[in-house]
C-alpha positions as CSV (number, residue, x, y, z in Angstrom):
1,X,0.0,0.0,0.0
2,X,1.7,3.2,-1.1
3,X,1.2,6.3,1.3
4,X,1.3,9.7,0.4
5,X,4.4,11.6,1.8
6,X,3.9,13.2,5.2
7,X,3.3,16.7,3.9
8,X,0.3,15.3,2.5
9,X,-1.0,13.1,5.0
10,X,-3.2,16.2,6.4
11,X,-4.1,17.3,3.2
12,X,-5.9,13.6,2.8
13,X,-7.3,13.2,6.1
14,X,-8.9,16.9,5.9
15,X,-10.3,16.1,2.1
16,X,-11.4,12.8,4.1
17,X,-13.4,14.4,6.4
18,X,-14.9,16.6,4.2
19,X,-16.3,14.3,1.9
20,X,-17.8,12.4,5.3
21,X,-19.5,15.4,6.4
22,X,-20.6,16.0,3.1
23,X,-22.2,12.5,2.8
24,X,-24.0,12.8,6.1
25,X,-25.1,16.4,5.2
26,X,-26.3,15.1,2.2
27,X,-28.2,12.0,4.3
28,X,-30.2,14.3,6.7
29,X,-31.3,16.3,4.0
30,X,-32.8,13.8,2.3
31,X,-34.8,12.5,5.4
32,X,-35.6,16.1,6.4
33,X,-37.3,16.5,3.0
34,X,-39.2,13.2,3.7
35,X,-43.2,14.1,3.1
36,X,-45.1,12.7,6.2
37,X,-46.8,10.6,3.8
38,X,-43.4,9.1,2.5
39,X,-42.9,5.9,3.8
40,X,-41.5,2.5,3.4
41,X,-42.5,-0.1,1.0
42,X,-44.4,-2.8,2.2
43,X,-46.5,-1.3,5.2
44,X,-49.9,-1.4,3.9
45,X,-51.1,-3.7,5.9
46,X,-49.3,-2.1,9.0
47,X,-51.1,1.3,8.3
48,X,-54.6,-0.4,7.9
49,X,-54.2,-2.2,11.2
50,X,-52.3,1.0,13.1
51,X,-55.5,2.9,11.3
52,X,-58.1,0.4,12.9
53,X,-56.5,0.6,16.2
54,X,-56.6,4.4,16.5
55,X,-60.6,4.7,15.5
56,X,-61.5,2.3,18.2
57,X,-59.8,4.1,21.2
58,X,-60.8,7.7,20.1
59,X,-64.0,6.3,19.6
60,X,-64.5,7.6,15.7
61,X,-66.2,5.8,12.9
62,X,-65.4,6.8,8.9
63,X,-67.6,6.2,5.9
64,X,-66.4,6.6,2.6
65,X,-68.5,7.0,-0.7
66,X,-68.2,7.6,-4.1
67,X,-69.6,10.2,-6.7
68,X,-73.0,8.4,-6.7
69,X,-73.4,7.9,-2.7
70,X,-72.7,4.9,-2.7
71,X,-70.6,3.6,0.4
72,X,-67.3,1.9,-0.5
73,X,-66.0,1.2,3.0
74,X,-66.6,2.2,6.5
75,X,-64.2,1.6,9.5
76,X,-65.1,1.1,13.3
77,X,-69.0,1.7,13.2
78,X,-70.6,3.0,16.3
79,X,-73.3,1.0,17.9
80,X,-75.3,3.2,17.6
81,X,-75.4,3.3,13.9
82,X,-76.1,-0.8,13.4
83,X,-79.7,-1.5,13.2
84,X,-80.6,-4.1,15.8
85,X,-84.4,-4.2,14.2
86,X,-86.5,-3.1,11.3
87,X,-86.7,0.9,11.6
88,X,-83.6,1.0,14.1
89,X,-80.1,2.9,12.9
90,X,-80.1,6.3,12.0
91,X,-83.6,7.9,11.5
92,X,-84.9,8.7,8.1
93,X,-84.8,12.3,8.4
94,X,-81.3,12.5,9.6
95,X,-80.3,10.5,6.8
96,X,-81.8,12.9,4.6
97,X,-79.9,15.7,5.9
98,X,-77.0,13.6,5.5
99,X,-77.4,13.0,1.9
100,X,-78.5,16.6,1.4
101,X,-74.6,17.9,2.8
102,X,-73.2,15.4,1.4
103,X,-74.1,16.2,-2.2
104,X,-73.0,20.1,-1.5
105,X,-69.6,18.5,-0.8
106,X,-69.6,16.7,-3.6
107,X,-70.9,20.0,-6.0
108,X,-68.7,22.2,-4.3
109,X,-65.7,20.5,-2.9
110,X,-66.3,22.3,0.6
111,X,-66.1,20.4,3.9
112,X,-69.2,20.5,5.6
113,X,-69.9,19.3,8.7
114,X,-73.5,18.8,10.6
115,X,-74.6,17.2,13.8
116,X,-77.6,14.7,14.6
117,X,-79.1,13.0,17.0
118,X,-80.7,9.0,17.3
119,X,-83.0,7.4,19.7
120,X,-81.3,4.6,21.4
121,X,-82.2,2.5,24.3
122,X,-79.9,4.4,26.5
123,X,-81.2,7.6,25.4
124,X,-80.6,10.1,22.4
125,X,-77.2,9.7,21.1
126,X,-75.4,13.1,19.4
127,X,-72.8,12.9,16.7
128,X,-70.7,15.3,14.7
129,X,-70.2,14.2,11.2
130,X,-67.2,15.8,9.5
131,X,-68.1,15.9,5.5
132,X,-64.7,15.8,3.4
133,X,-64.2,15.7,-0.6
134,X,-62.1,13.2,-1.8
135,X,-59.7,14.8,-4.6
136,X,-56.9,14.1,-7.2
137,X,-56.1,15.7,-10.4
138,X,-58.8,14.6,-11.8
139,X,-61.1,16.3,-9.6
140,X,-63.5,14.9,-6.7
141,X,-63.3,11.3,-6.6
142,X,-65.7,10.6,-3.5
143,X,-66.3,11.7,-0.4
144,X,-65.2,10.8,3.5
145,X,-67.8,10.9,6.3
146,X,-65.9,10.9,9.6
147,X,-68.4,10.5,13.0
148,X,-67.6,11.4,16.7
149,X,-69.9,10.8,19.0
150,X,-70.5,14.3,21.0
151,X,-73.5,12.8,23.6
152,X,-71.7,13.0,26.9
153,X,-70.8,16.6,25.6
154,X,-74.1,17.5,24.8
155,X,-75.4,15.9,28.3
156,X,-73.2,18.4,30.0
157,X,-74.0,21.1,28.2
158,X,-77.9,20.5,28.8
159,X,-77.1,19.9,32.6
160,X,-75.2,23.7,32.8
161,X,-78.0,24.9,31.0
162,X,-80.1,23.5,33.5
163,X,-78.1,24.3,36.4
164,X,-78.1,28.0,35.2
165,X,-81.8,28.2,34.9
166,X,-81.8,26.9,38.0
167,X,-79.4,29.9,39.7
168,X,-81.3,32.5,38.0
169,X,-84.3,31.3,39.5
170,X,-83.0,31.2,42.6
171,X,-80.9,34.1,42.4
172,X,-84.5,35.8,41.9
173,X,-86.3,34.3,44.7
174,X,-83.6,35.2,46.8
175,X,-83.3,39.0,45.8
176,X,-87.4,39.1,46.4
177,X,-86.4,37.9,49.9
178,X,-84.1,40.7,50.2
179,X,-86.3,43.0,49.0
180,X,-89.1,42.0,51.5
181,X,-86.7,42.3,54.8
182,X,-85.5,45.5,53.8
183,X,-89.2,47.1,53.2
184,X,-90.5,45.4,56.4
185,X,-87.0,46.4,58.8
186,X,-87.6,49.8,57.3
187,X,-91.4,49.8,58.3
188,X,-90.8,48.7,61.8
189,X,-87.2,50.7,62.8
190,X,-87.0,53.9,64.7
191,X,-83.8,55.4,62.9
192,X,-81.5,54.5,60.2
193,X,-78.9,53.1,63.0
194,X,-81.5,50.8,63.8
195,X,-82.5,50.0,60.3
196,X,-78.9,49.1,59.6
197,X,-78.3,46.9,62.7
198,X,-81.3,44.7,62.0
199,X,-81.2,44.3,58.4
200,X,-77.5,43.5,58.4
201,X,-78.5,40.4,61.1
202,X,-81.0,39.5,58.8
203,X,-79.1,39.5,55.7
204,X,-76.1,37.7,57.7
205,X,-79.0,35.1,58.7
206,X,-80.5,34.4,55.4
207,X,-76.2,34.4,54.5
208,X,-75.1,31.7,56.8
209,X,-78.8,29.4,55.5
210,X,-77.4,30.2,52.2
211,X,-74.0,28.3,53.0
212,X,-76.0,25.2,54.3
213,X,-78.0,24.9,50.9
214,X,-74.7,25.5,48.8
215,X,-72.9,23.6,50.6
216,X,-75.4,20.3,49.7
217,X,-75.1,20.9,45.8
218,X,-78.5,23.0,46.4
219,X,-80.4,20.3,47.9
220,X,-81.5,21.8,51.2
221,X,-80.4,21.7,54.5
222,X,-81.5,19.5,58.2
223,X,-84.1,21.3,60.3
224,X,-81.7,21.1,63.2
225,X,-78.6,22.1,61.5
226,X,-80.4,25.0,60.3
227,X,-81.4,25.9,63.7
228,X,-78.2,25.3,65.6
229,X,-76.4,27.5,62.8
230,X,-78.2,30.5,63.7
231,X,-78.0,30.2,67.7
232,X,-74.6,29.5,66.6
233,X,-74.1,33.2,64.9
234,X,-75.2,34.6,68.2
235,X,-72.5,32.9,70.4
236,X,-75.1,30.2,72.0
237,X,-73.8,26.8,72.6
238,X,-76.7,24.3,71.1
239,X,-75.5,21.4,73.1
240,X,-76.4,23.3,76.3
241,X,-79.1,25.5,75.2
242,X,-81.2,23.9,73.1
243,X,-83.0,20.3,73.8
244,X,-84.7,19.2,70.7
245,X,-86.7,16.4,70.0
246,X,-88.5,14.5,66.9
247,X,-88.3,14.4,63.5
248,X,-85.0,16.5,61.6
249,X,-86.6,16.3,57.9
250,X,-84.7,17.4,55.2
251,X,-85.8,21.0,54.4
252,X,-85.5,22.5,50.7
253,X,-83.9,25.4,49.5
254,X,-86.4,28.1,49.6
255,X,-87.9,26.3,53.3
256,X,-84.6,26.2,54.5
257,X,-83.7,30.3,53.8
258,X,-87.3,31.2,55.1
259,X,-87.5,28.9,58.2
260,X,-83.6,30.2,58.9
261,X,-85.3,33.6,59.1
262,X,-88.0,32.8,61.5
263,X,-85.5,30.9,63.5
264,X,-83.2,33.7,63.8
265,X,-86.2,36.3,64.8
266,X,-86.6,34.0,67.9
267,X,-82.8,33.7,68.6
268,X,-82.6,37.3,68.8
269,X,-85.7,37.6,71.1
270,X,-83.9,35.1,72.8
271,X,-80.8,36.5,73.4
272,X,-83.0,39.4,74.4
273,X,-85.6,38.6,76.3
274,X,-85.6,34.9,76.5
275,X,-83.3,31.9,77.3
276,X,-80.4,32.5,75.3
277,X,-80.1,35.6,77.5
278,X,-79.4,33.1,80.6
279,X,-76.6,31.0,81.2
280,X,-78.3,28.0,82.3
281,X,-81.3,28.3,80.1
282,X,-83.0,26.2,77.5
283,X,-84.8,26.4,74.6
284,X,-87.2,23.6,73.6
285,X,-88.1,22.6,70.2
286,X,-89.9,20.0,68.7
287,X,-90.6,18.8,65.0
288,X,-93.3,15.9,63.9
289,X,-95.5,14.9,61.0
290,X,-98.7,16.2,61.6
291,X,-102.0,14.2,59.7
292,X,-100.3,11.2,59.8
293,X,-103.2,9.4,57.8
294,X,-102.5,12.1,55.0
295,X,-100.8,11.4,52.1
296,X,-97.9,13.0,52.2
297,X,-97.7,14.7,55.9
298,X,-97.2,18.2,56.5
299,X,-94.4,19.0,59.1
300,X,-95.2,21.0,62.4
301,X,-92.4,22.8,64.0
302,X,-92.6,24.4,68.0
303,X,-90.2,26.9,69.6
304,X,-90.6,27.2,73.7
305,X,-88.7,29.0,76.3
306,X,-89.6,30.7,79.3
307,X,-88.4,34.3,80.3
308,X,-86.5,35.2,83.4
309,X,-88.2,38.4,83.6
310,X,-91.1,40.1,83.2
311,X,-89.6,42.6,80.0
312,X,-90.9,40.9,76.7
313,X,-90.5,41.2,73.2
314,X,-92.7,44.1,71.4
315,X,-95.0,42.3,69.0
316,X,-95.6,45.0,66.4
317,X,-91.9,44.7,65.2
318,X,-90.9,43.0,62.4
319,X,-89.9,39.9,64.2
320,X,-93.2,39.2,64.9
321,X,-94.1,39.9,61.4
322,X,-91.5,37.6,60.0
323,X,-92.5,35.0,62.0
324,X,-96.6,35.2,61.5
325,X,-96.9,36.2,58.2
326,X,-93.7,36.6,55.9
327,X,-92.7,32.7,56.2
328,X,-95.4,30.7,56.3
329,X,-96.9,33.1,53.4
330,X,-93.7,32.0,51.6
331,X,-93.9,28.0,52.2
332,X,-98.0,27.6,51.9
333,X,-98.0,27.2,55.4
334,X,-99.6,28.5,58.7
335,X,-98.0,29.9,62.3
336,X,-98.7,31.1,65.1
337,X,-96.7,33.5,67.9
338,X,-97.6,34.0,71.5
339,X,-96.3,35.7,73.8
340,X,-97.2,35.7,77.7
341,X,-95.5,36.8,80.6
342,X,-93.1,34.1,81.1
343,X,-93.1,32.4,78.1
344,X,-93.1,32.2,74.4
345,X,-94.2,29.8,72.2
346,X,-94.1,29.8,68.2
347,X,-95.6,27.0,65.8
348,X,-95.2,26.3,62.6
349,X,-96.9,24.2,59.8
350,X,-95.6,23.5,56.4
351,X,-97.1,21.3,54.1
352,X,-95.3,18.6,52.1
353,X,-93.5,19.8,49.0
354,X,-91.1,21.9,51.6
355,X,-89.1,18.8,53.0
356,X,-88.4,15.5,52.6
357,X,-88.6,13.1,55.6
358,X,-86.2,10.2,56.1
């Protein structure tokens, strides 16, 4: 083997080199310029299967038909799609919207897309149909119909839409509350100091109810929850001061924000006047079904507590007012307030529709 002289030993090894980088250069361009589409021979078969494989785990089915409708092929149909019976599958009048988008693909060479719905025995099922022209150089060959189903989409949707119904109406009931303590606190306060003080406890009352019915995704709240909340606001201890007894039904929303604002009327009294102005005092209350034989009961609710003194609560305020008129007007029901020398006693009725017993 005959090697250069050494002066030209690193002329050869840098021409070398060169022509390596060069080749490699040369390489990566070549894959760099690779269209996506470009790819080995042979690997028809592996596309089709890789192709199967992705449609079933996104879930999508495709449809392909030529210039005359007529369908070709179709990969990974839906269930919903496959006639189980005579008249099952996709309802004649979607089909004809189908047809009808299809042909303005086909005239126009525009994707389209539409969305229909199907009974099914699990309920109406949504899909989005993507509408595609098929194309070469020799112009629109056929057409691709690719399907995603879009129900549990649509189900959400329709449950916001509920849900936000649902706040507005509430939001409206609620504001109508408002409106009605602020007219009556006015009505019945001396000065504006006193309007404020009592309206803000009354807004704060109909606040903390508010918590218990968010707080149960809007369901309601428990009669004695309710009640040991707003003693609660007030500084009472319910585990000393309060002794109740019978039924703790499940109250709905809008019985749940009222009966909160009769029961904080008679915690303020109380703290007052009444009990919950004594250290060792107790406040009785009792809940029951009342015409049992009825179908359903209506629920009965009794406040009692004795006053250590002879001072009493004046009855032409609002608190009496709330309490005999405002919230049984507002639940359909019927009350009573009495108010002795020693004692008070208030009694509610609400009919059924405003709780749910266990």
């Amino acid at each position: 083997m005959n090697l250069p002289a050494n002066e030209n030993i690193q002329t050869v090894l840098a021409e070398a080199a060169t022509t390596a980088r060069g080749d490699r250069v040369e390489k990566l361009d070549r894959v760099e310029g690779l269209d996506q589409d470009d790819l080995p021979p042979g690997c028809d078969a592996q596309i089709r299967r890789a192709f199967n494989i992705a449609l079933r785990h996104t879930g999508i089915y495709v449809a392909y038909h030529d210039r005359t409708l007529t369908k070709v092929w179709t990969r990974n149909i839906l269930a919903p799609l496959v006639p189980k019976k005579k008249g099952s599958g996709v309802p004649p009048a979607q089909l004809e919207r189908i047809e009808a988008a299809q042909r303005h693909v086909l005239e126009t060479g525009e994707s389209g897309r539409i969305e229909v719905s199907m009974p099914h025995e699990d309920g109406v099922r949504w899909f989005d149909i993507w509408l595609d022209a098929d194309q070469d150089e020799t112009g629109i060959q056929g057409i691709v119909s690719t399907w995603i189903e879009v129900t549990e989409q649509k189900r959400r949707e329709q449950t916001l839409k509920t849900l936000l119904r649902e706040v507005s109406h509430r939001s409206k009931n609620l504001l109508a509350i408002i409106q009605g303590i602020a007219s009556q606190t006015g009505r019945y306060s001396s000065d504006i100091g006193d309007f404020l003080t009592r309206v803000r406890g009354r807004l704060q009352s109909l606040s903390s109810s508010q918590e218990l019915v968010t707080s149960s995704n809007w369901r309601g709240a428990r009669l004695r929850e309710l009640i040991e909340s707003q003693m609660e606001r007030y500084g009472a201890d319910p585990s000393r001061s309060l002794r109740f007894e019978g039924v703790d039904p499940f109250l709905n929303p809008n019985a749940a924000l009222h009966i909160g604002l009769a029961v904080h009327e008679l915690v303020v009294n109380s703290m007052s006047y009444g009990a919950l102005s004594q250290s060792d005092a107790v406040v009785d209350v009792t809940a029951g079904l009342a015409d049992l034989d009825a179908n359903p009961p209506a629920l009965w609710l009794r406040w009692n507590e004795r006053f250590p003194s002879c001072s009493s609560p004046d009855q032409k305020r609002f608190g009496s007012v709330a309490l005999e008129r405002v919230v049984p007007a507002a639940l359909d029901g019927m009350a009573t307030f009495e108010i002795a020398d020693d004692r008070v006693e208030y009694h509610l009725v609400v009919p059924a529709g405003n709780f749910a017993a266990d």
